[in-house]
N, C-alpha and C positions, 0 to 999 in steps of 0.2 A: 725809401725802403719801408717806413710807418705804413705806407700805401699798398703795397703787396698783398699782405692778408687781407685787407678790403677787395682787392682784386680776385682773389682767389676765393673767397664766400660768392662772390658774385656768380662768377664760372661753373663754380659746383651748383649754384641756385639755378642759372640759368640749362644747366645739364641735365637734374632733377625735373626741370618743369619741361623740357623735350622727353625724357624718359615716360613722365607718368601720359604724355600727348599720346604717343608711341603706342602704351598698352592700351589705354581709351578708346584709341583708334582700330587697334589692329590686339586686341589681348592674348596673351601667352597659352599655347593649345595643350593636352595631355598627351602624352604619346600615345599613337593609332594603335588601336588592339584590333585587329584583324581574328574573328573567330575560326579556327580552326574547321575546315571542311574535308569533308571524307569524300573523295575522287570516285565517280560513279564512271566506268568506262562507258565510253559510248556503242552504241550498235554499229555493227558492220555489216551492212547489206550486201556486200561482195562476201564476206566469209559464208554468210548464210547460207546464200546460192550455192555457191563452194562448194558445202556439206549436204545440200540437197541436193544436190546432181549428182557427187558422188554415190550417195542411196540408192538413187532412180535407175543408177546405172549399176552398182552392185545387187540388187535385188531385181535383178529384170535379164533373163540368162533363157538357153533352148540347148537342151541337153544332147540334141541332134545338131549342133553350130558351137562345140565350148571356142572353136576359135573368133569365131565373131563376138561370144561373149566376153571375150577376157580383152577384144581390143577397144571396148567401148568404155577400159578402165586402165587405159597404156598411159594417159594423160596423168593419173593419178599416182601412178607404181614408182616407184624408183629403188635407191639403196636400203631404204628402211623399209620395205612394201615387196614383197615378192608379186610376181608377176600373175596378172588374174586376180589382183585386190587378195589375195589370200583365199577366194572360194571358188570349189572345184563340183560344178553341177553334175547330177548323175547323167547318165547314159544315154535316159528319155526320159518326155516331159518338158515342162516350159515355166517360167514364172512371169511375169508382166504387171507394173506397179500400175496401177491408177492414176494417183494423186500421192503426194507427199510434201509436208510440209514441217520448217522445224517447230518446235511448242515447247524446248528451255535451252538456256544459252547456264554454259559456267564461265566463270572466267578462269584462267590458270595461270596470268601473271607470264611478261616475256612475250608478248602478241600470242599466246594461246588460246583460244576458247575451243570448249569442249562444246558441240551441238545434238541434244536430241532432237532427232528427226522422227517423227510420221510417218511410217510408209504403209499406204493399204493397198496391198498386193490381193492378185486374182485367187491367188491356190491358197495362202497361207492366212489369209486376212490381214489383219493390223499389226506392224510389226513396230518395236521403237530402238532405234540405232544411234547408240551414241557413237556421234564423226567428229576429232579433235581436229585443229583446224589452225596452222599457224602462217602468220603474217608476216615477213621477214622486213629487216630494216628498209630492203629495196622494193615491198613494196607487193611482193611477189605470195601468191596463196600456196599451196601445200600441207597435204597432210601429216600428223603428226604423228603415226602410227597406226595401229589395227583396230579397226570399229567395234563393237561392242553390242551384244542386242541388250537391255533391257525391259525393267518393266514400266507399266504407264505412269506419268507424273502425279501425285498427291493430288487427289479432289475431294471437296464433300458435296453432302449434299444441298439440295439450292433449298434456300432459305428466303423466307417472304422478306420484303425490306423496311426496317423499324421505323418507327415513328411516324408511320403512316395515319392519318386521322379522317376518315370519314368523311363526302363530302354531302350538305343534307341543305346545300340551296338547290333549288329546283331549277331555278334559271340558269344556273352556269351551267347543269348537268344535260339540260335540253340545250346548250349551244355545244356543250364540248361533244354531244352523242351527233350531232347536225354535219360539225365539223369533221369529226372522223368517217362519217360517212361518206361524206363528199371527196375528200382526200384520199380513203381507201378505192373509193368509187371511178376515181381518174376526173374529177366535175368541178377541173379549177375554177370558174365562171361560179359555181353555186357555193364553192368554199370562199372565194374573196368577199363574198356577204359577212361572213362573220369573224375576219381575218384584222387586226390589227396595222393602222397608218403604218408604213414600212416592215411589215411580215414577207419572209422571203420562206418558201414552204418550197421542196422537190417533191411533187406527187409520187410514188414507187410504182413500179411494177414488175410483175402482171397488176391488173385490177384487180382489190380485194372487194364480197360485200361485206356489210356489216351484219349479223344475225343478232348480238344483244351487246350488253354491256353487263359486264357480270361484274365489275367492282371499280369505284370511284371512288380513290385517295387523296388528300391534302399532301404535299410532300412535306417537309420538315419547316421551312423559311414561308408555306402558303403562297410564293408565286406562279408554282404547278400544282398540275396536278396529274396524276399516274391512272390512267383505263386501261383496265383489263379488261381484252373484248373477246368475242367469237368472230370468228372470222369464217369467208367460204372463197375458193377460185374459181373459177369457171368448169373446172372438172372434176366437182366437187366433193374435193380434199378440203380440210378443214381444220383451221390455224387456230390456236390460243393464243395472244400477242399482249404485249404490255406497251402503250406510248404514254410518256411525258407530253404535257402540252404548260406552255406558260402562256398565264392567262391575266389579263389586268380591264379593270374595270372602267368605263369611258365614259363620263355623262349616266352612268347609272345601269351602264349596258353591258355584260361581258363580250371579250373580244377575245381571240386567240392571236399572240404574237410568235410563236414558235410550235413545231408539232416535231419532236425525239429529238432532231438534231439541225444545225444551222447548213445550208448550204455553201454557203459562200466563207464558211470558216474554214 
């Protein structure tokens, strides 16, 4: 029985020198704080469509045919929608959209979004239509009431881009004027001269030429740099244009490794 408590120091000593193993090994974590993030819905390419068709097909009517026009929006009508989208063309006359496209989404919370839409019609010119637009648990598009015309979304005016700094080597500015010329030019063969080991460049078209370079910026980081050129087509219309080109130095030599945007991105 004298024995006992010797036994029992032992146990706790040997339990201790596993415990502090344990933390050594593997040490005690703080609980995970997960920062709180605000849920950004994502875009719905179907809803979009959705509300652009609907536009195309409520703003494109022949006052000589209302019954043709009101079945090109039978798809859209239902119990909340009276028949003919709600609009009743005159007599005579026609309207016919162009082009339309949406240019702001809301969200409304419940699979709603509210879509303005774009529409440049023949007679009336630019119109902007907001189309609510809701997504049912099944899956299903529908709208969510009567369109709205408004007016055009908040713009300002454009604004030069800061931190631009001048660019006053003469070398880079004689490859990047070389470069753009070639590249406007369609003369992939005379652009990969000055074109960086692994540059993936898409010539555009039509063919542009080049007539000057009217301004050569540093961008902010000095890996590009930003031309503003003149430009001409072949039918001689004539472009003001701005490219980014990143450029990096090789053996003492500038190269272009990118001109506005990557293709393969």
């Amino acid at each position: 029985m004298r024995e006992l408590p010797r036994y029992l120091l032992a146990a706790v000593a040997i339990a201790g020198l596993a415990a502090s193993a344990r933390f050594a090994i593997a040490p005690p974590r703080g609980p995970r704080i997960v920062a709180a993030r605000a849920d950004t819905p994502s875009r719905d390419p179907g809803a979009e469509g959705f509300a652009t068709l609907f536009a195309r097909r409520y703003l494109s009517w022949n006052g000589a045919d209302p019954e043709g026009s009101a079945s090109g929006l039978e798809r859209f009508t239902g119990a909340g929608i009276e028949s003919g989208g709600g609009i009743a063309p005159p007599e005579s006359g026609s309207e016919r959209v162009e082009w339309a496209e949406v240019v702001q989404e809301r969200d409304q919370g419940a699979g709603q979004r509210a879509f303005t839409v774009a529409v440049q019609t023949d007679n009336a010119g630019l119109l902007y239509l907001v189309v609510a637009v809701t997504r049912t648990p099944g899956g299903e598009l529908q709208l969510s009431g009567y369109p709205a015309f408004v007016g055009a979304p908040s713009a300002g005016s454009a604004r030069p881009a800061p931190h631009l700094v001048e660019v006053q080597d003469g070398a880079l500015a004689t490859v990047v004027e070389r470069s753009l010329r070639n590249y406007l030019g369609d003369l992939p063969q005379e652009l990969a001269a000055d074109l960086a080991h692994g540059a993936r460049v898409s010539l555009p078209a039509p063919a542009l030429s080049l007539e000057s370079i009217q301004r050569l910026d540093w961008t902010a980081d000095r890996s590009s740099v930003v031309a503003v050129v003149r430009t001409a087509d072949s039918r001689g219309v004539r472009y003001t244009l701005a490219y980014e080109l990143e450029v990096v130095r090789v053996q003492g030599r500038w190269e272009v490794s990118a001109v506005e945007m990557d293709p393969s991105a």
